[in-house]
C-alpha positions as CSV (number, residue, x, y, z in Angstrom):
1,X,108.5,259.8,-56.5
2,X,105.0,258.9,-57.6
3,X,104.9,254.9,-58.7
4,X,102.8,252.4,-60.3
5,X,102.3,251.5,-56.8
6,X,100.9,254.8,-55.6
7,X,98.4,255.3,-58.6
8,X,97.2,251.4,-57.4
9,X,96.7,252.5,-54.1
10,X,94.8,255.8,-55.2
11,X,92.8,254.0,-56.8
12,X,91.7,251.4,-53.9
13,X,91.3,254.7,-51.8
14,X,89.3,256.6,-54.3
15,X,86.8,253.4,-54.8
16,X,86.1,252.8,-51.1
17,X,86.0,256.5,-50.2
18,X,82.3,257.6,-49.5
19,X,81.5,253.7,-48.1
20,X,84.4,254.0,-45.6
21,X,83.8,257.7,-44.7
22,X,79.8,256.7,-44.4
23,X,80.8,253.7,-42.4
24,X,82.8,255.7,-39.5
25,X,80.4,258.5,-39.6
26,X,82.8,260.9,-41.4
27,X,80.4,262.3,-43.8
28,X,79.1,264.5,-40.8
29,X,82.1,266.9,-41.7
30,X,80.9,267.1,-45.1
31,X,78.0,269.7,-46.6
32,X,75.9,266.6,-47.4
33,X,73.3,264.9,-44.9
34,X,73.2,261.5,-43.2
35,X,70.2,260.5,-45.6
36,X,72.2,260.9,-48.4
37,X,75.2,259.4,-47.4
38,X,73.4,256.3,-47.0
39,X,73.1,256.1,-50.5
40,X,76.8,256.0,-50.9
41,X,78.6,252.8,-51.5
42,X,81.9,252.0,-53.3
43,X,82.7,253.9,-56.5
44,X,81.4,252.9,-59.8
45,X,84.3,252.1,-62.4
46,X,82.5,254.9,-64.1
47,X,82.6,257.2,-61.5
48,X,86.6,256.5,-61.4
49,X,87.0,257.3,-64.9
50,X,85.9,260.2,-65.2
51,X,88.6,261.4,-62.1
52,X,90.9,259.4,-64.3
53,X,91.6,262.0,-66.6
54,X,92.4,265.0,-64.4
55,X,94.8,262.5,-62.4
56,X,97.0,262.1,-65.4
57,X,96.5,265.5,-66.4
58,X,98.0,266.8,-62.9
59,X,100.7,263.2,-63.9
60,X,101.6,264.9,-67.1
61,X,102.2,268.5,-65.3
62,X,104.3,267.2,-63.0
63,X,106.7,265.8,-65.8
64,X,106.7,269.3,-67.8
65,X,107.6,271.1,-64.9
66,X,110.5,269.0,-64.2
67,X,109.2,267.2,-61.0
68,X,109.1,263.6,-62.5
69,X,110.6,262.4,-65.7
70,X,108.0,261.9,-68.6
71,X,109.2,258.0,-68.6
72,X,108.6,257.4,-65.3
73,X,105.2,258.8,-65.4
74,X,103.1,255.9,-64.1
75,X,100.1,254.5,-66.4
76,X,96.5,255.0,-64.8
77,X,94.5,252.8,-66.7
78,X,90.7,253.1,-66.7
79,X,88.3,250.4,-64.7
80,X,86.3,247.5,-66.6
81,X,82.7,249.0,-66.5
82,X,79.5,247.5,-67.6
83,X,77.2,249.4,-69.2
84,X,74.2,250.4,-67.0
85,X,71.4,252.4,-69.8
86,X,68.7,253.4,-67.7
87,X,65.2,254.3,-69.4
88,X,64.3,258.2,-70.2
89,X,60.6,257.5,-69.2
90,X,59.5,255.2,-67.1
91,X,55.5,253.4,-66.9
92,X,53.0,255.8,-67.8
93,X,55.5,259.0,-67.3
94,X,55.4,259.4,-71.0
95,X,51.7,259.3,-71.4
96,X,51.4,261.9,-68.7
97,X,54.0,264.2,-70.3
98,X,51.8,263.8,-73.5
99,X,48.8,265.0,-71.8
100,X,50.7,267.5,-69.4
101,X,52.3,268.9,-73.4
102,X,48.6,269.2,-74.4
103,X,47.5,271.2,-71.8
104,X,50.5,273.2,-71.6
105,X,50.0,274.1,-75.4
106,X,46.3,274.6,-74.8
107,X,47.1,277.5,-71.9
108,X,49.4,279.2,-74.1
109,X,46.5,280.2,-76.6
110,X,47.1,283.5,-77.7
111,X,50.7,283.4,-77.0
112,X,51.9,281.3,-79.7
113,X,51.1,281.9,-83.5
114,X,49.0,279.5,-85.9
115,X,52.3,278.6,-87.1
116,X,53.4,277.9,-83.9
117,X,51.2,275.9,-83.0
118,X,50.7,273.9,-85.8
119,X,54.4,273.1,-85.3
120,X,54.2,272.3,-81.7
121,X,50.9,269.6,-82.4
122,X,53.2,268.0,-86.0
123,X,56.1,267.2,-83.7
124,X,53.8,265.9,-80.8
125,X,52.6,263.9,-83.1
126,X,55.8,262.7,-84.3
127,X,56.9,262.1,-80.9
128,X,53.6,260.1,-79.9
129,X,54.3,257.9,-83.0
130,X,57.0,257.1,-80.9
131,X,59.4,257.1,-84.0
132,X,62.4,258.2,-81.6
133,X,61.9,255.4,-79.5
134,X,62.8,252.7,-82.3
């Protein structure tokens, strides 16, 4: 019978998985290389919830097919996370997307209409005002 106790101790395993597998060299078994199992550590609380879901979906099977009763079905509860926004652009990336946009517009010449271009340079502008970025 699947307990309170047993969701717990998923969840301990599930945070500590790719930093105990990268610790012991276990990731070699795995279709990802050493390089990038270095940049594994513990599980993010919002890495976890987002396995949350399928957990207590699989949970919730288990009860309508008669395996568990629906009482007994333990509660997963999702981690405390912090939010961690992370900027779109960063230094002078959007100033060399601007240019990089000019350019790109500039080779397609013929390709585009009047209209279409005229569109294209009214929402760079727009963009370059930097109205979505308020």
């Amino acid at each position: 019978m699947i307990n309170q106790a047993m969701i717990d101790d998923y969840k301990r395993w599930r945070r500590d998985y790719w930093s105990r597998r990268h610790a012991t060299g276990g990731h070699a078994n795995t279709k990802i290389s050493t390089k990038q199992a270095d940049g594994y550590g513990e599980s993010s609380a919002t890495t976890l919830n987002r396995k949350y879901p399928t957990l207590r979906q699989i949970l919730s099977y288990a009860a309508k097919r008669g395996y568990m009763e629906k009482q007994l079905i333990p509660e997963v509860q999702a981690e405390a996370s912090k939010p961690n926004p992370r900027p779109a652009l960063l230094g002078d990336d959007f100033e060399h997307l601007m240019r990089e946009t000019e350019r790109w517009i500039a080779e397609a010449g013929d390709q585009q209409t009047e209209e279409k271009r005229n569109h294209d340079s009214a929402e760079k502008r727009l963009i370059a005002s930097k109205r979505y970025f308020s």
